[in-house]
Backbone as a ProteinNet text record, in pm:
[ID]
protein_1_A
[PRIMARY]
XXXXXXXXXXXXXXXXXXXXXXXXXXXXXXXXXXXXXXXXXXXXXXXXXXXXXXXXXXXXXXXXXXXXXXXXXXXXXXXXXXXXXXXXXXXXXXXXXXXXXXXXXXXXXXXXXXX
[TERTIARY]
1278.6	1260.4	1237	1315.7	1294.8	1193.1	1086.2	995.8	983.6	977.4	895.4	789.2	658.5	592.8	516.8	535.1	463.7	291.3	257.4	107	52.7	-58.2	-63.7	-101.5	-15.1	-24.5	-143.4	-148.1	-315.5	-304.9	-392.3	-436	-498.3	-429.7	-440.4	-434.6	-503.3	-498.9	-387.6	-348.9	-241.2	-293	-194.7	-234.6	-266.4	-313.6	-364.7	-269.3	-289.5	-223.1	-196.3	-109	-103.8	-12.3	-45.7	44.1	77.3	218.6	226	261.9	278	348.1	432.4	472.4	599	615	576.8	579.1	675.6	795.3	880.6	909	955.2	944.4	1091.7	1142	1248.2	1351.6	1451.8	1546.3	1519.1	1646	1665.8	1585.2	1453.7	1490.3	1471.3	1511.1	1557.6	1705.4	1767.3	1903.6	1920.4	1814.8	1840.9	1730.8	1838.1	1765.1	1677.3	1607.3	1467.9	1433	1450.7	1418.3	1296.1	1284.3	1189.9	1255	1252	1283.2	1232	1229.9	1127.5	1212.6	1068.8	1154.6	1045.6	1093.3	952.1	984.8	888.7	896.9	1012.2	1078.5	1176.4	1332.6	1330.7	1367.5	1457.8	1609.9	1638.9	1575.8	1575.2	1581.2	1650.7	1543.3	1632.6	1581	1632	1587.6	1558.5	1464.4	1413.6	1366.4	1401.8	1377.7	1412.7	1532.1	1537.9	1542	1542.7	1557.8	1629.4	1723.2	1809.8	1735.7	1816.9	1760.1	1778.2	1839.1	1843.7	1736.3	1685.9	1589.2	1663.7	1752.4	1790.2	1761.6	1697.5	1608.8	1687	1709.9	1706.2	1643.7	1603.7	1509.8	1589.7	1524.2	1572.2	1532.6	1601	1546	1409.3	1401.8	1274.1	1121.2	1196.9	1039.6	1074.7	1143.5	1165	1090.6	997.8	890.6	748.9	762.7	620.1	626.5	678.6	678.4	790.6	697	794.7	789.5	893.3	899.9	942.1	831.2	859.4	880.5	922.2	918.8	825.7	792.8	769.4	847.7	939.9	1020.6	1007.7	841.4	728.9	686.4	608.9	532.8	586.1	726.7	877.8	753.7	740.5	727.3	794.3	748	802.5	694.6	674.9	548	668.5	568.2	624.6	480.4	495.7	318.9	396.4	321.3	347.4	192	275.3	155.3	191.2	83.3	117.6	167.6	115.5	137.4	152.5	214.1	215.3	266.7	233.1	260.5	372.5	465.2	633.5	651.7	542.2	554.6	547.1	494.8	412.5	515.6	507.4	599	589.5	705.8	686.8	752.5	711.1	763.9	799.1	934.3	984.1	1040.5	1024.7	1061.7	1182.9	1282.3	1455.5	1484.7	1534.1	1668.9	1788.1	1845	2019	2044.6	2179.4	2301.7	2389.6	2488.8	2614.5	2618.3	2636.8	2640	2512.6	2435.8	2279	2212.2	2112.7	2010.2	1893.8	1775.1	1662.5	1561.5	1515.4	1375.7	1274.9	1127.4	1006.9	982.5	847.8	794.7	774.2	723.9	720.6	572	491.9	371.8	408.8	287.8	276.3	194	235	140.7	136.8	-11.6	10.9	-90.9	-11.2	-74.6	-114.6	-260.6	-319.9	-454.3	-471.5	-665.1	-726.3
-2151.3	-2185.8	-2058.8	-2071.4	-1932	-1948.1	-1874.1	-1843.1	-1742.3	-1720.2	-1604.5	-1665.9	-1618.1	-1622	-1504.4	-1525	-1474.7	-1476.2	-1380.7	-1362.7	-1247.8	-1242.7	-1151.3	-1200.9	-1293.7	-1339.7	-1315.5	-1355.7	-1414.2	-1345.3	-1353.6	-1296.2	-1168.6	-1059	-969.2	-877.3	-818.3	-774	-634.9	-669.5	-568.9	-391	-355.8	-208.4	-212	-299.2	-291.8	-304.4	-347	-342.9	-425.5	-424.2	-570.8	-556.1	-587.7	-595.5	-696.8	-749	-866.5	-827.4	-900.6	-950.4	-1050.7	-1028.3	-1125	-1098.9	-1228.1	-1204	-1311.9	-1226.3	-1314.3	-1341.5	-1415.7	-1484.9	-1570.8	-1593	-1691.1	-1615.2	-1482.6	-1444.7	-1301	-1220.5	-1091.7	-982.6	-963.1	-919.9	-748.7	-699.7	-551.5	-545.7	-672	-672.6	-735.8	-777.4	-815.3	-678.2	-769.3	-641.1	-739.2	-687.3	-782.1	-737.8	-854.3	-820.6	-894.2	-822.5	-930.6	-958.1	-1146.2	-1169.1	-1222.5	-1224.8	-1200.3	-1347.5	-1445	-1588.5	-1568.1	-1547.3	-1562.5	-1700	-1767.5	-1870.1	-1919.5	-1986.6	-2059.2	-1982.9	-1885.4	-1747.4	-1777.6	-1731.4	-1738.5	-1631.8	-1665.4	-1584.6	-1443.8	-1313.3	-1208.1	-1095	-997	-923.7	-799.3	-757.8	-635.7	-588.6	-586.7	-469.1	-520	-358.7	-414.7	-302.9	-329.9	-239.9	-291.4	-232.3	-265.3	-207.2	-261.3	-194.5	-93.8	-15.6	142.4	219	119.4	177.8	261	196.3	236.1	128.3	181.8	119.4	101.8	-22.5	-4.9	-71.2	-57.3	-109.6	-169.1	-280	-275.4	-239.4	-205.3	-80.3	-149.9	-289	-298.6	-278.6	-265.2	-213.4	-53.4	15.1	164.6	210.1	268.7	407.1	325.5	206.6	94.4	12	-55.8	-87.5	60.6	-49.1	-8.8	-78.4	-103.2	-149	-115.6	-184.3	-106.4	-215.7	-206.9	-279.6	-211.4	-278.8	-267.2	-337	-278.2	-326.5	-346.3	-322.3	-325.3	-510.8	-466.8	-635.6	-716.8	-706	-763.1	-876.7	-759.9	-720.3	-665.3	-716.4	-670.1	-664.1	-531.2	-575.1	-500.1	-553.2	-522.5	-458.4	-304.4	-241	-238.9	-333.4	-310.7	-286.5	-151.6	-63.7	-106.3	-71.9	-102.1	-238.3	-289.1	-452	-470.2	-583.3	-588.6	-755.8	-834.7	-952.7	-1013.2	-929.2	-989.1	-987	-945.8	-889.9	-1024.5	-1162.5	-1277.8	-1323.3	-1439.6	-1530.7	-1525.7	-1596	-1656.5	-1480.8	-1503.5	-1378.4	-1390.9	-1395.2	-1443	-1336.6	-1380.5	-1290.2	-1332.6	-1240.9	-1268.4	-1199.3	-1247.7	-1206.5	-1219.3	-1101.2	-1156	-1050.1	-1092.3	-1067.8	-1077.5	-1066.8	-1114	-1235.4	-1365.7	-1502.6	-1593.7	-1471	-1561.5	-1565.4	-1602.8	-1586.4	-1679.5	-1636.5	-1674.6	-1648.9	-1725.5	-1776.3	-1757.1	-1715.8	-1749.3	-1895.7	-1958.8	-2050.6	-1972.8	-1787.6	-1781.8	-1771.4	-1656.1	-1661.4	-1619.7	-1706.7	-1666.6	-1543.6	-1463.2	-1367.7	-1363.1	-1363.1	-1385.4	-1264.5	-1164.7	-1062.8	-1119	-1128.9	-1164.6	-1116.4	-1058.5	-995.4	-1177.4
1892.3	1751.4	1670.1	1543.3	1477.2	1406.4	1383.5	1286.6	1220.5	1098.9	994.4	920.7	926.7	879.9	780.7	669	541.3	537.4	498.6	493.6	381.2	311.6	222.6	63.2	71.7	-84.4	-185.4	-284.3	-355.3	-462.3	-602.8	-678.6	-649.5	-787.1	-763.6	-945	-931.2	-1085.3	-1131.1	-1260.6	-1299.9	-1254.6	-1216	-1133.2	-1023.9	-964.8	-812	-688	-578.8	-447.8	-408.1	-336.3	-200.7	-79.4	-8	138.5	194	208.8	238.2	383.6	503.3	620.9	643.4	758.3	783.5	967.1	1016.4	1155.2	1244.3	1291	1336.9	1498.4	1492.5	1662	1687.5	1787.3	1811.6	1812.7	1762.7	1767.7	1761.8	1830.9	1813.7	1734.1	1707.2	1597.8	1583.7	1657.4	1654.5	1608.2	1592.4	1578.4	1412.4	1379.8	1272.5	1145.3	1001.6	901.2	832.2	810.5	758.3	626.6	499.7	359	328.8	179.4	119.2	17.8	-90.2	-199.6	-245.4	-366.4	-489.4	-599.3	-578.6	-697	-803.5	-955.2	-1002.7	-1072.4	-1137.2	-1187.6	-1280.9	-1279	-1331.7	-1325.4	-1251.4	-1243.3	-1027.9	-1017.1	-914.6	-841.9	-678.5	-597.5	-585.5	-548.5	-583.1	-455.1	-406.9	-256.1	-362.4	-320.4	-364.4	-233.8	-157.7	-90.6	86.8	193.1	272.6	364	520.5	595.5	732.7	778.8	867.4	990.8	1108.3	1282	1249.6	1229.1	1191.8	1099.3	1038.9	907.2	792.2	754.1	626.2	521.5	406.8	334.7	192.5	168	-7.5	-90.2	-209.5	-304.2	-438.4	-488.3	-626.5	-740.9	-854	-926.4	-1005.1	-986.3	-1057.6	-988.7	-823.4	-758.3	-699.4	-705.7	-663.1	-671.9	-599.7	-619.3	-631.4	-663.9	-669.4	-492	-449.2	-311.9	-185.2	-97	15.5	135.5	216.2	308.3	458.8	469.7	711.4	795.5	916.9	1009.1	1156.2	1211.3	1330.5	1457.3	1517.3	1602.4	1773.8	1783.1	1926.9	1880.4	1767	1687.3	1660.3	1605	1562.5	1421.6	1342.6	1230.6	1127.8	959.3	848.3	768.3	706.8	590.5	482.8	328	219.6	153.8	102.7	49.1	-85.2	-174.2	-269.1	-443.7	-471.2	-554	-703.2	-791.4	-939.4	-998.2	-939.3	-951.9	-1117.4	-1157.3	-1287.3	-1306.7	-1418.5	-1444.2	-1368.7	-1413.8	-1364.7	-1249	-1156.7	-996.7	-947.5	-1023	-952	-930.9	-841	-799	-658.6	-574.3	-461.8	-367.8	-279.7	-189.1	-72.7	-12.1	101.7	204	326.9	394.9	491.4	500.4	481.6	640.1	729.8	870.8	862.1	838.8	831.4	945.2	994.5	1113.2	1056.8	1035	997	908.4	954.1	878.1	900.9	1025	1044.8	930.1	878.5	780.1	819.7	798.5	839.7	729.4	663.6	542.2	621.7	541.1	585.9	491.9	478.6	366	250.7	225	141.6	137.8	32.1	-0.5	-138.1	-200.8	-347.4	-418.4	-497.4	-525.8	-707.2	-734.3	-910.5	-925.2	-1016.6	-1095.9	-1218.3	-1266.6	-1387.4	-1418.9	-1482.8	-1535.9	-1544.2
[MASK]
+++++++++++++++++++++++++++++++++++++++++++++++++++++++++++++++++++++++++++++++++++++++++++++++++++++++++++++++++++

């Protein structure tokens, strides 16, 4: 059975930090590239940020230089560190496995930036 599980979420105030996780189980996953995507409210699903078995990394330009993302491929792990938090950052945060035509969802944790 495939699992990703999301962890991290919660309130968090504008400027501050957060680290989410993502811990997967059931398939390959040194073979797969592991993202994170970003739904904010009323607003589609969008990947901001990814890293392949190889570790080549890309970002989208609205989190560049504010997150980053690693894997651990011993833990068959994904975290997402993300700095400078800001309103528009909130919304749901999912954690993504693709292969080729595989694709694999977590549930998703929510994270809301608000004073």
């Amino acid at each position: 059975q495939v699992l990703l599980v999301e962890s991290g979420g919660g309130l968090v105030q504008p400027g501050h930090s957060l680290t989410l996780s993502c811990a997967a189980s059931g398939f390959p996953f040194t073979h797969y590239t592991m993202a994170w995507y970003h739904q904010a409210p009323g607003k589609q699903r969008e990947m901001i940020a990814s890293i392949t078995p190889g570790r080549f990394i890309r970002y989208a330009e609205s989190v560049e230089g504010r997150f980053t993302i690693s894997r651990d491929n011993t833990a068959n792990t994904a975290a997402l560190q993300m700095t400078a938090l800001a309103p528009e950052d909130s919304g749901v945060y999912y954690c993504n496995a693709e292969r080729a035509y595989q694709k694999y969802w977590g549930q998703g944790t929510q994270v809301t930036v608000s004073s």
